[in-house]
Every structure is written in C-alpha cells, then in structure tokens.
Backbone as numpy.savetxt, mean C-alpha at the origin, in Angstrom:
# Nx Ny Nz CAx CAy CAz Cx Cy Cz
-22.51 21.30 -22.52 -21.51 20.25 -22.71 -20.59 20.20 -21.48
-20.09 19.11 -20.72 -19.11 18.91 -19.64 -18.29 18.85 -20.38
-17.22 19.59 -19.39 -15.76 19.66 -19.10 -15.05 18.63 -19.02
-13.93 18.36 -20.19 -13.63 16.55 -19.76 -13.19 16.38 -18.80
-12.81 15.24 -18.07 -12.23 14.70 -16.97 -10.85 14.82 -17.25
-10.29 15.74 -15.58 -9.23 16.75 -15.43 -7.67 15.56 -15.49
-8.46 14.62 -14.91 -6.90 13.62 -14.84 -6.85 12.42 -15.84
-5.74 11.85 -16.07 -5.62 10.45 -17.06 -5.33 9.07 -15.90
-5.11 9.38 -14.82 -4.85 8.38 -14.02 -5.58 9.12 -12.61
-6.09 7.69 -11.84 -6.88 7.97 -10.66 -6.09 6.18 -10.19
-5.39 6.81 -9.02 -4.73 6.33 -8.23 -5.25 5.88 -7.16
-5.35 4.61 -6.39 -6.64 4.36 -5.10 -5.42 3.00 -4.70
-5.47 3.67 -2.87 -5.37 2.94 -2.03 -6.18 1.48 -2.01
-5.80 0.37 -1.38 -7.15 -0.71 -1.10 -7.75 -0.35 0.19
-7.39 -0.61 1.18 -7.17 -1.01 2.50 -8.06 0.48 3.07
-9.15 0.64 3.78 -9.34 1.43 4.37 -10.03 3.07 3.32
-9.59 2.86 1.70 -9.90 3.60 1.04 -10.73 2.88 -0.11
-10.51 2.19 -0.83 -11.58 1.93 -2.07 -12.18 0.28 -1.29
-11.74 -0.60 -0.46 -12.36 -1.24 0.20 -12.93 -0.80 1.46
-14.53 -1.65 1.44 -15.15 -1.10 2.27 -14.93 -1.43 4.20
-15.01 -1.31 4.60 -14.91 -2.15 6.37 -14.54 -3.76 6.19
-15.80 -4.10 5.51 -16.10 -5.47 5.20 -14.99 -6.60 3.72
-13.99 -5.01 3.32 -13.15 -5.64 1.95 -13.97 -5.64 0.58
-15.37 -5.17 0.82 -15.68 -5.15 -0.55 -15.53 -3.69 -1.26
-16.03 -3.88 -1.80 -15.91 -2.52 -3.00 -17.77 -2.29 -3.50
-18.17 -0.82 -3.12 -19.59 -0.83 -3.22 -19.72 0.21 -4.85
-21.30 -0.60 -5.08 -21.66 -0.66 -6.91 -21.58 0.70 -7.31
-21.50 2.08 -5.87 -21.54 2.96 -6.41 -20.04 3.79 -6.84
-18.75 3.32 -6.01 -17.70 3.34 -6.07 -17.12 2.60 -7.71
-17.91 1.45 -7.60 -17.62 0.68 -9.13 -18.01 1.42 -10.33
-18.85 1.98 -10.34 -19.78 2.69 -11.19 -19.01 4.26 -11.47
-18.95 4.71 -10.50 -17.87 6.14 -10.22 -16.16 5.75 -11.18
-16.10 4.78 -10.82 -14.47 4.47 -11.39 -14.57 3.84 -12.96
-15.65 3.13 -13.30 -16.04 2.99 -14.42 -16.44 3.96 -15.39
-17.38 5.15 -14.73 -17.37 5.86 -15.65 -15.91 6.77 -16.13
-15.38 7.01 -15.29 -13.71 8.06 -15.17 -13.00 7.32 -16.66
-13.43 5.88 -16.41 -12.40 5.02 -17.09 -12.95 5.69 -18.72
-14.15 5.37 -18.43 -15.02 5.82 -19.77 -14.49 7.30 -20.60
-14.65 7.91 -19.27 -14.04 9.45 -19.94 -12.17 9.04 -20.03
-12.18 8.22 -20.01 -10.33 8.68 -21.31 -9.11 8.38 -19.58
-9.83 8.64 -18.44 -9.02 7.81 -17.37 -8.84 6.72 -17.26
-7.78 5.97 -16.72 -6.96 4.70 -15.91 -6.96 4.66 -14.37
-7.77 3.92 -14.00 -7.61 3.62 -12.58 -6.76 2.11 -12.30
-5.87 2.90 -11.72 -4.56 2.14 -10.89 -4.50 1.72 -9.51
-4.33 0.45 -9.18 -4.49 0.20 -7.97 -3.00 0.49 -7.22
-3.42 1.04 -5.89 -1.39 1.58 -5.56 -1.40 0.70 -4.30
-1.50 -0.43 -3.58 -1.16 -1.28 -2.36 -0.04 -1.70 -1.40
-0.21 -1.61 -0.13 1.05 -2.10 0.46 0.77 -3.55 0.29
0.10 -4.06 -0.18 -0.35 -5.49 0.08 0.39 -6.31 -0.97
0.62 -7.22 -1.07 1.57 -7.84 -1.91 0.62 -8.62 -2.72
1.16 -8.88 -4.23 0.30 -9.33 -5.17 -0.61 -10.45 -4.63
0.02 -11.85 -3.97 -0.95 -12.70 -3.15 -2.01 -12.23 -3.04
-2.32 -11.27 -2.08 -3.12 -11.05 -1.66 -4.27 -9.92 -2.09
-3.12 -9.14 -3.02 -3.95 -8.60 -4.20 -5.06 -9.08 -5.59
-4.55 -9.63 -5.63 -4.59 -10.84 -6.87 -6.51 -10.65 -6.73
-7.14 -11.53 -5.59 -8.62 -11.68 -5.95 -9.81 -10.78 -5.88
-8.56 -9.21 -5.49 -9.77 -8.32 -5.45 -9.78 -7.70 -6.92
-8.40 -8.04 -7.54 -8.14 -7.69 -8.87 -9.17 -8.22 -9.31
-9.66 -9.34 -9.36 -10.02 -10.04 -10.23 -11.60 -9.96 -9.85
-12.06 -9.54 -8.69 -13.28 -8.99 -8.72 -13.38 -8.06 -9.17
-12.66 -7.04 -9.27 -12.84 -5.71 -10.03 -13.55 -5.38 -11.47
-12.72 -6.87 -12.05 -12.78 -6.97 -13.09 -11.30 -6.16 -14.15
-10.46 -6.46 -13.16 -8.86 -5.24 -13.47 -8.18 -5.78 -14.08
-7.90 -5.98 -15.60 -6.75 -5.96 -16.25 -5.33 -5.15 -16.49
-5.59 -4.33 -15.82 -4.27 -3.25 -16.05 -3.30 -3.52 -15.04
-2.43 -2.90 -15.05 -1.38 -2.48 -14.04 -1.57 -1.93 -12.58
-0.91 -2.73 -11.35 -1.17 -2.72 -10.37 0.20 -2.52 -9.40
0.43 -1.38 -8.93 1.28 -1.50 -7.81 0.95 -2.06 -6.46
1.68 -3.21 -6.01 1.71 -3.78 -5.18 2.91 -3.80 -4.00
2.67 -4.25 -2.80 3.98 -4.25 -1.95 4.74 -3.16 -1.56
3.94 -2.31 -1.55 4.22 -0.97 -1.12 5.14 0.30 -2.40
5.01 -0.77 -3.53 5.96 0.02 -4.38 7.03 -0.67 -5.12
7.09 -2.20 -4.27 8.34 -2.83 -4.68 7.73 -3.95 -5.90
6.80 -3.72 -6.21 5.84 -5.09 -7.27 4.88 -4.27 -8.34
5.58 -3.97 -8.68 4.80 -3.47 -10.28 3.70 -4.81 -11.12
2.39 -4.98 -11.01 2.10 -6.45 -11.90 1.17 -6.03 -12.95
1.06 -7.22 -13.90 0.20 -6.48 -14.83 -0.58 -7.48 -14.43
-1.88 -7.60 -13.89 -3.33 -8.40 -13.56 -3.58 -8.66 -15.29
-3.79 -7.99 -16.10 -4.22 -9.37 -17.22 -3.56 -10.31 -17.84
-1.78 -10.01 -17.77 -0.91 -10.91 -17.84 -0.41 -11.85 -16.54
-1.41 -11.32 -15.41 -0.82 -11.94 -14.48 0.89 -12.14 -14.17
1.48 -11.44 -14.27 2.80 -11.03 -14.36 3.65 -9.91 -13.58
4.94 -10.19 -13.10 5.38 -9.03 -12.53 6.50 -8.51 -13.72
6.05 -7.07 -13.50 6.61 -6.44 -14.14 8.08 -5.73 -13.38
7.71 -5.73 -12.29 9.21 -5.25 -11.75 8.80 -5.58 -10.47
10.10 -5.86 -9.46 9.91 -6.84 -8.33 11.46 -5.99 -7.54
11.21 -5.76 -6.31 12.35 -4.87 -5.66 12.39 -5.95 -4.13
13.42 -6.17 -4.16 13.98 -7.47 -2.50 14.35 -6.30 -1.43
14.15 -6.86 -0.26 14.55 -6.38 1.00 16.38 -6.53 0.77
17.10 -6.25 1.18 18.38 -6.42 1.28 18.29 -7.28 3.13
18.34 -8.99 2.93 17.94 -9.23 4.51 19.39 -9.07 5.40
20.27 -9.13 5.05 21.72 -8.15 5.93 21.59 -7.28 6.61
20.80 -6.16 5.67 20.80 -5.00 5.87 19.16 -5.03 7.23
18.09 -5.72 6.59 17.27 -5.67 7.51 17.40 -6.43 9.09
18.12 -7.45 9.04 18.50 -8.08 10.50 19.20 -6.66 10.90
20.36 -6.36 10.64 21.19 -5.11 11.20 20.33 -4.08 11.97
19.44 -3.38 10.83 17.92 -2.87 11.40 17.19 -3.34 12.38
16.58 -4.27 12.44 16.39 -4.87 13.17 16.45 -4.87 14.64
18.45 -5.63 14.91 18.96 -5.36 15.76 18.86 -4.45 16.30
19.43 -3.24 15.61 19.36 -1.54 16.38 17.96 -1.18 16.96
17.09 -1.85 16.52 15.51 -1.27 16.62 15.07 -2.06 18.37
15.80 -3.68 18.63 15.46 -4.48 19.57 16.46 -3.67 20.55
18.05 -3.06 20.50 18.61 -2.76 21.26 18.10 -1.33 21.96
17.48 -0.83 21.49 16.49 0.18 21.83 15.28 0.03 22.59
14.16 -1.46 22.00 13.27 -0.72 22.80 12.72 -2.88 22.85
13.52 -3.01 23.50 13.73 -4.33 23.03 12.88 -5.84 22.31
12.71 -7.05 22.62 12.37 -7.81 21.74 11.17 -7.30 20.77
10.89 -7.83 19.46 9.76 -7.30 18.66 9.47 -8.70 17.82
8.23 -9.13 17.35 7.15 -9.66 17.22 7.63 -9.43 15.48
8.15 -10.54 14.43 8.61 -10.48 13.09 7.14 -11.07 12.37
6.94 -10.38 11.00 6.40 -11.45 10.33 7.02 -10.70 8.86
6.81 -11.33 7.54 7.59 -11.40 6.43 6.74 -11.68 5.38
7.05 -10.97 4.40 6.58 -11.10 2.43 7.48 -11.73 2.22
7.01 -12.78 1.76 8.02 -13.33 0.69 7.97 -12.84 -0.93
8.75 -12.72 -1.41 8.79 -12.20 -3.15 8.23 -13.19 -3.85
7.73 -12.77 -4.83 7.10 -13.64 -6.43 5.87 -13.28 -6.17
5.36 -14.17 -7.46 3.53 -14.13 -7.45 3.38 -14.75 -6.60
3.75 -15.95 -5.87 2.94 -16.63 -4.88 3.53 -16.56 -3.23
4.61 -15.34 -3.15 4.74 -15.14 -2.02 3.74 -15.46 -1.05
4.18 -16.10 0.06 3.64 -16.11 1.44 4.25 -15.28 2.33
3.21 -14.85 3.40 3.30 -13.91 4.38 3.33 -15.12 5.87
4.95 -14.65 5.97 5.63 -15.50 7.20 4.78 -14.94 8.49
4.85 -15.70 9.75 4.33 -15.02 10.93 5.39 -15.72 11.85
5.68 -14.78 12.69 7.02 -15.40 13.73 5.96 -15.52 15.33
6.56 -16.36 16.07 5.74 -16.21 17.47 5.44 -14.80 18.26
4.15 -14.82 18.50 4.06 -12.93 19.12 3.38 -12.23 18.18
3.44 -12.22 16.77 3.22 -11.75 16.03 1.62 -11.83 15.75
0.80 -10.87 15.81 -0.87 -10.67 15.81 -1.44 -10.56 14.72
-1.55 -11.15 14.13 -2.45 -11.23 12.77 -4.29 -10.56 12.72
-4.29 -9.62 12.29 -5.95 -9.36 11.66 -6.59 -10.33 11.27
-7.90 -10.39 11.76 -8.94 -11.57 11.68 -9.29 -11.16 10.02
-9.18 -12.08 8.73 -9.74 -11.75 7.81 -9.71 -12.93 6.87
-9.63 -13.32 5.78 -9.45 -14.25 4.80 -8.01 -14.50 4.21
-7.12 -13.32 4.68 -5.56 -13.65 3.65 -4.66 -14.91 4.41
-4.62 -15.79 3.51 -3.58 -16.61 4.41 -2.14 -16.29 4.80
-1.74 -17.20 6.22 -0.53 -16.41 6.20 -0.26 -18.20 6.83
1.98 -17.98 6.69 2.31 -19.32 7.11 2.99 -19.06 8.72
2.68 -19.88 9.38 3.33 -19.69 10.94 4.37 -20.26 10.77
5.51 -19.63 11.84 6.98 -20.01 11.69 7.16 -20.99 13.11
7.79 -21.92 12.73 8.25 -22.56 14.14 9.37 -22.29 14.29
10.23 -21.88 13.62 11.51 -21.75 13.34 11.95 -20.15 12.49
12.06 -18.94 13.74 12.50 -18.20 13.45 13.40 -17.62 12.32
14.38 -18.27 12.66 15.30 -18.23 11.13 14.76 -18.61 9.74
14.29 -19.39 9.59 13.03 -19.74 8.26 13.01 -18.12 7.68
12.61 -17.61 8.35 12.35 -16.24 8.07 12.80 -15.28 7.07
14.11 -15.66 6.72 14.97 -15.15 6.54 16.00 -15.84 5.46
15.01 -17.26 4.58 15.55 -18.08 4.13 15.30 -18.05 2.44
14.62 -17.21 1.95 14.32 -16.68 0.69 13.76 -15.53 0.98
14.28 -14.96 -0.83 14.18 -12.98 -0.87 12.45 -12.71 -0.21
12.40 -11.87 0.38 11.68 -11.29 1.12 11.36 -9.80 0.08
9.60 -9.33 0.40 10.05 -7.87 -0.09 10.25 -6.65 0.92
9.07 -7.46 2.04 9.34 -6.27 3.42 9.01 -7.43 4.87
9.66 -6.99 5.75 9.09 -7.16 7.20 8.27 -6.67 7.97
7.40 -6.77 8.60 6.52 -6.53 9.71 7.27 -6.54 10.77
6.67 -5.56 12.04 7.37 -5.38 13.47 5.72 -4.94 14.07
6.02 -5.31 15.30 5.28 -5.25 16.10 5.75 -5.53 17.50
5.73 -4.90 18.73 5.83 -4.19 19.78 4.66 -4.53 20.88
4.93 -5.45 21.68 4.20 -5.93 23.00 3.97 -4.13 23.70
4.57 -3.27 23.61 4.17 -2.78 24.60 4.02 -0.45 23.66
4.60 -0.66 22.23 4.71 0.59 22.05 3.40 0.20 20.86
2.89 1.64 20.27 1.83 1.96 19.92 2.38 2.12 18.33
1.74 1.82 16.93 2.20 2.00 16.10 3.38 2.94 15.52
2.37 4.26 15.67 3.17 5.46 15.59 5.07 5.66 16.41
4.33 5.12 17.75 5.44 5.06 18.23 6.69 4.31 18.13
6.17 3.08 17.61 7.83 2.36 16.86 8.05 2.37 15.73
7.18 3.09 14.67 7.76 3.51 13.33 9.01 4.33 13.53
8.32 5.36 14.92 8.86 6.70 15.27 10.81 6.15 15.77
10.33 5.36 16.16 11.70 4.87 17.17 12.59 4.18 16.06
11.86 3.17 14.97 12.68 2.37 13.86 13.49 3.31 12.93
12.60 4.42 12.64 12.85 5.30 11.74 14.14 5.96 12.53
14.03 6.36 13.66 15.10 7.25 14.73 16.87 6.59 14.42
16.61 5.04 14.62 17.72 4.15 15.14 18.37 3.67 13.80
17.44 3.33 12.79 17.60 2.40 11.56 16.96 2.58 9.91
16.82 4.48 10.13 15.55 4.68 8.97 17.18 5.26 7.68
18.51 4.84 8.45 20.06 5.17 7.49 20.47 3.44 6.67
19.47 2.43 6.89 19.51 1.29 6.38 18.30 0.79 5.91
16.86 1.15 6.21 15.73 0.29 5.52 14.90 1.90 5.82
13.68 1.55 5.06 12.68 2.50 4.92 11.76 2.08 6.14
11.08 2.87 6.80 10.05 2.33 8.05 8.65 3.20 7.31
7.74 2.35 7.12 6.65 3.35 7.21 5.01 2.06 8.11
4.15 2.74 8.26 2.83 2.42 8.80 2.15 2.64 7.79
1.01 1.41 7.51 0.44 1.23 6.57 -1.11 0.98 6.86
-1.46 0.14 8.51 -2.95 0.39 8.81 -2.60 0.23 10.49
-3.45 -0.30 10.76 -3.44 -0.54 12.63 -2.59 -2.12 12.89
-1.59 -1.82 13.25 -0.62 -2.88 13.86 0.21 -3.54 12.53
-0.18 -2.20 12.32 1.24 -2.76 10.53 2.21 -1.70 10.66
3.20 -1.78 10.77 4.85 -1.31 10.89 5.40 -1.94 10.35
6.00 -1.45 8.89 7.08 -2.30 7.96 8.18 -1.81 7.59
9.38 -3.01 7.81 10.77 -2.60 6.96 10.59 -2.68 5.59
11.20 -1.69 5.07 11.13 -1.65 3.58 12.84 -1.71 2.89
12.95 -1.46 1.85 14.06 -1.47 0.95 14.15 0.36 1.49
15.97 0.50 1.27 15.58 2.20 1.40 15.01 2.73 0.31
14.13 3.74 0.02 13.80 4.35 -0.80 12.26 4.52 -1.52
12.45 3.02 -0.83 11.02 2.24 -1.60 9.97 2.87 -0.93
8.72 3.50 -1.38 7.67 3.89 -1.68 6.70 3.46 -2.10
5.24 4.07 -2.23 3.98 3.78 -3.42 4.39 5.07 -4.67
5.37 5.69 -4.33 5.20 6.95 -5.15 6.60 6.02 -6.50
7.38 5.71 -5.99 8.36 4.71 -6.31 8.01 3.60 -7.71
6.93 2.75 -7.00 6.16 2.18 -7.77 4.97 2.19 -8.78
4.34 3.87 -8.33 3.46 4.20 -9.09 4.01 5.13 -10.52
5.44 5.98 -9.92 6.03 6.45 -11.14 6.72 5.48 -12.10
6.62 4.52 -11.57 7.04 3.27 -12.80 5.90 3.08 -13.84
4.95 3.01 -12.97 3.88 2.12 -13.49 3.13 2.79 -14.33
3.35 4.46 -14.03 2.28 5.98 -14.66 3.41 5.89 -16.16
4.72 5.50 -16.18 5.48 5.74 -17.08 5.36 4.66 -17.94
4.61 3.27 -17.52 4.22 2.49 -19.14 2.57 3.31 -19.38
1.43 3.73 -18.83 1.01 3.89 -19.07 0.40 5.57 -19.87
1.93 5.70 -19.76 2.18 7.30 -20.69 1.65 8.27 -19.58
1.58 8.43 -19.08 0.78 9.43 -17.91 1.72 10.01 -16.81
1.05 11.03 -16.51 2.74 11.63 -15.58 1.74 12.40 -14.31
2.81 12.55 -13.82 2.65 12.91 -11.90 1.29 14.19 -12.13
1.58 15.27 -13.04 0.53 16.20 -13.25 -1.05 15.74 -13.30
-0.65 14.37 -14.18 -1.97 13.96 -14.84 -2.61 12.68 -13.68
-2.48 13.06 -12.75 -2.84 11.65 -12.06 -3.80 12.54 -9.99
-4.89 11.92 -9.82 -5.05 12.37 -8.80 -5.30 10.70 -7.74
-4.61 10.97 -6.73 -4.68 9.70 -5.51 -5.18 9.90 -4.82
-5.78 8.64 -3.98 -6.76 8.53 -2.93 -5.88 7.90 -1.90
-5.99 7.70 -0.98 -5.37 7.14 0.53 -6.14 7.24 1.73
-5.29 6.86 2.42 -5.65 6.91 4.12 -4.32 6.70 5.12
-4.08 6.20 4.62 -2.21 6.00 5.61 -1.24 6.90 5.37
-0.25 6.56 6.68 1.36 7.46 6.68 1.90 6.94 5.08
1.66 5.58 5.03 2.42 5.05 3.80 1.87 6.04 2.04
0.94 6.41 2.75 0.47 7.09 1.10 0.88 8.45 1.28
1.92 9.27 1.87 2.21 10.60 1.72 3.21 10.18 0.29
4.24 9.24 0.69 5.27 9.69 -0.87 4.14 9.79 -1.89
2.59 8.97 -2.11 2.43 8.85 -3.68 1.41 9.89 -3.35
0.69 11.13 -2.33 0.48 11.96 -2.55 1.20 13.29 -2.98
2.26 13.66 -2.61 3.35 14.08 -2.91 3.94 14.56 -4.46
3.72 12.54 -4.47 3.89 12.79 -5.97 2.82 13.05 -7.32
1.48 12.80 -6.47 0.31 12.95 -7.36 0.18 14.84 -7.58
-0.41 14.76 -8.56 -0.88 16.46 -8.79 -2.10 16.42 -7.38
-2.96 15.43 -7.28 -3.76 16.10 -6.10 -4.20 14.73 -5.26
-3.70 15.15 -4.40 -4.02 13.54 -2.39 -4.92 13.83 -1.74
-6.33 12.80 -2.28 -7.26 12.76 -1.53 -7.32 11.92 -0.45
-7.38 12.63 0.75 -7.21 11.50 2.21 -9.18 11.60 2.43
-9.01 10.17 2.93 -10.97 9.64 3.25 -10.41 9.94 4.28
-11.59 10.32 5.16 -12.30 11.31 5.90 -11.62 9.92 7.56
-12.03 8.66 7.26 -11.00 7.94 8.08 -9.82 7.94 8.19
-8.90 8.95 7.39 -7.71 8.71 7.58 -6.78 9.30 8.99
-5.39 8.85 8.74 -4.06 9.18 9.98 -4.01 10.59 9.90
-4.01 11.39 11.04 -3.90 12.59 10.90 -2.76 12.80 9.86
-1.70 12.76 10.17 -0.59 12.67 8.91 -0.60 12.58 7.95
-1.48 12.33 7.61 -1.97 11.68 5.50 -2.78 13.18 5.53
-3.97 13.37 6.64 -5.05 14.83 6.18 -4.50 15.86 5.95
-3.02 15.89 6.82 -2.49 17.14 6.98 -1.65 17.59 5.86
-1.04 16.67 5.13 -0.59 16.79 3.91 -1.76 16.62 2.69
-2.81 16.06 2.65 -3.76 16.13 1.22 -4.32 17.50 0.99
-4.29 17.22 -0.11 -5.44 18.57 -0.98 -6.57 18.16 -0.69
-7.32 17.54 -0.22 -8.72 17.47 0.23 -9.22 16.60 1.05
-10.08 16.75 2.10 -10.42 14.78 2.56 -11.60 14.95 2.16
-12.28 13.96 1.52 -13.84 13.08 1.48 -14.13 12.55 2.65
-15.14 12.10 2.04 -16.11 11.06 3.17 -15.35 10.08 3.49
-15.78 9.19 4.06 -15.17 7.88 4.67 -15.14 6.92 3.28
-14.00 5.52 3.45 -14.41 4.71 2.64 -15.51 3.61 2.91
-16.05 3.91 3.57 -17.99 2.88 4.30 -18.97 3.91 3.31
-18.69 5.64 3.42 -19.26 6.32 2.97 -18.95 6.75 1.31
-18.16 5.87 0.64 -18.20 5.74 -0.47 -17.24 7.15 -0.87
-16.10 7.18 -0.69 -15.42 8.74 -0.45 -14.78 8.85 -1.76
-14.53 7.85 -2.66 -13.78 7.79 -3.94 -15.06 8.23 -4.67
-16.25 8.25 -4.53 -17.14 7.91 -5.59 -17.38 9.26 -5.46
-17.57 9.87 -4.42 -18.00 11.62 -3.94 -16.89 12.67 -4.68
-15.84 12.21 -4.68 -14.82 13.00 -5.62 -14.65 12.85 -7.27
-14.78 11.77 -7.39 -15.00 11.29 -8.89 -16.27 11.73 -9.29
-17.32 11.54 -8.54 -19.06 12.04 -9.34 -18.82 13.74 -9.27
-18.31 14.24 -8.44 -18.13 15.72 -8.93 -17.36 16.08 -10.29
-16.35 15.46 -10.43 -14.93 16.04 -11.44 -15.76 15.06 -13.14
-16.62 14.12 -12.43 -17.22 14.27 -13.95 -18.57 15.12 -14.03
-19.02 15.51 -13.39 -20.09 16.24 -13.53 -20.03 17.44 -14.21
C-alpha cells in the first residue's frame, strides 16, 4: 500500500516553471498534477503575472480554484472568475521611488499593471517588451501612466543588467516600494511588503491548508518569500542562482518536465 501524499497544497510558479519554453503545459506535467489532486492535494497557481494575462492558461488547465496573481497583490477565484482580494501600488509613493532610483543611475524605461480583471499592461517609450501573445497598451503620453490604480511597475535600464538595478532600486528606494525580479528584463515596483508568499498565505487560508502542508515550485528571485514560506522550495534546474541557493531541492528543467519528476516520486 502507498504512503499518502505528504502535502495538501502544491504551489507552482507559471513562467519558466510549470510553463514550458513555448507557454504550454506538457500532458505529463498535467497528468502528475492531476493525479496529486486525486490523492486529497490542491494545486495553486502562485504568478507575478496579473490575472489578464493569467486568465487563459487558467482556463486551459482546466482550473477552477484559487489563483494568486500579480505577484501576491490579486488573490482570484478562476471558477467565479472573481477577485478575491486586490492590493494597489501607492503611485506617490512609487513616482518618489522612482525618482531616487533615476537620480542614481539615471533615466529608466516605465511600463505598468493596471488593477481589476481587465487590467492592461501600460508600455512607456524605451520600454522592451518580450515577443509573445500578451497584449500590452503603448503610451504616448507618459503621464497616462499614472492615471488609474496600478498594481506594480516595470523598470528597465538602457545600460544596467537586471540583477543590477533591482540591486541599486532596492539600495535607494527598497524604504518605500518592494523591488523584486521576476524573469529576464522584468524588474518590478511593488507595494511594500507585497510578495507571492503574501498572497499565497491568503489564499492557503480559504483553502484550510497551512505553510507546513504546502510544497512550491519556482525559478525566480521573486519566489524566495513563497519558498520561505512553503514547508519545501523546489527551484527547476533553470533557475536564478538565488532561488537554488535557498530551495530544498532543484529538479529538472521546466522543458524537462521538473514539476512532474517531483510529484511522480512523492506519489509513488
């Protein structure tokens, strides 16, 4: 007879961890998370990505449950299609940031979440967008920007390297907004405080389940708070040195199906 399955919640990154290169999700990863579900687990999606853009992988999944989105600040429930809790940038506080961040290492490249379900993702001039399917709106008009609640900002840097202007935002302005890195040429202002660990202990607390009972998957700086807070942080084998060095284990890659390699053991 097997040993039941050790956790009630299985926690998964999108970006780089349960999506593949290509954004899909492969039948053996589906199959791996389906069965977990079977044995008496909840798989929770934990995203910096904001519901928008969350929304249609939900719905390929086939995901009715509860979804942290926006790095922590968008709690939604995908079968009510609904937000359950929704956290704003303070934009005062982020221009101020901002400022201190340009007087340092100077001009930087804006783009912007807007809040709700149908937030759009602003783009300011300069600003480099990833070749992919999410739409985003171009700004002709800077200030626009800045003209409804927002949940986070984007920065980007003509001439410094991710790491390196998280490093510098965080230095100048990390006593007014949260800075974290989330994939390659993503650097975001956040709310202070705000997290995936933030949003996932909301979300573990309607679904009765607690920090012990839950193991996460990742790949980014942005997923240390919700490893941290998980009983066990699996970093894929692609991940930021920073994420490996803090997890309890790395897997395979997410091309190499790295969620499915940890899950087919712990039910076996």
């Amino acid at each position: 007879m097997s040993a039941p399955f050790p956790y009630r919640l299985v926690a998964t990154d999108l970006d780089g961890t349960l999506l593949r290169p290509d954004h899909t999700v492969s039948t053996r990863t589906r199959d791996a998370l389906a069965a977990a579900t079977a044995a008496g687990a909840a798989h929770i999606v934990v995203t910096g990505r904001s519901v928008p853009w969350t929304r249609h992988i939900l719905e390929d999944l086939g995901y009715d449950g509860i979804a942290v989105c926006g790095q922590g600040a968008q709690v939604y429930h995908a079968g009510e299609r609904r937000l359950l809790t929704s956290v704003t940038l303070d934009r005062q506080l982020a221009g101020l940031a901002l400022a201190k961040v340009e007087a340092e290492v100077g001009p930087l490249a804006l783009a912007a979440s807007r809040d709700g379900l149908e937030g759009e993702v602003l783009v300011g001039p300069g600003y480099v967008v990833q070749e992919g399917p999410l739409p985003v709106v171009p700004l002709a008009d800077p200030a626009d920007l800045w003209s409804a609640p927002l949940n986070k900002v984007y920065i980007q840097h003509p001439g410094l390297d991710d790491d390196a202007l998280a490093a510098v935002a965080r230095q100048v302005a990390g006593d007014l907004v949260g800075v974290t890195m989330a994939g390659e040429g993503i650097v975001e202002i956040l709310p202070l405080g705000l997290t995936k660990a933030t949003g996932l202990s909301l979300a573990a607390r309607r679904l009765k389940a607690k920090a012990a009972d839950t193991i996460a998957f990742g790949d980014m700086p942005n997923d240390i708070p919700m490893f941290a807070w998980a009983a066990h942080g699996v970093a894929m084998a692609n991940a930021h040195e920073e994420l490996k060095t803090v997890a309890d284990e790395v897997t395979a890659s997410n091309e190499a199906d790295g969620i499915a390699v940890v899950l087919e053991r712990l039910l076996r």
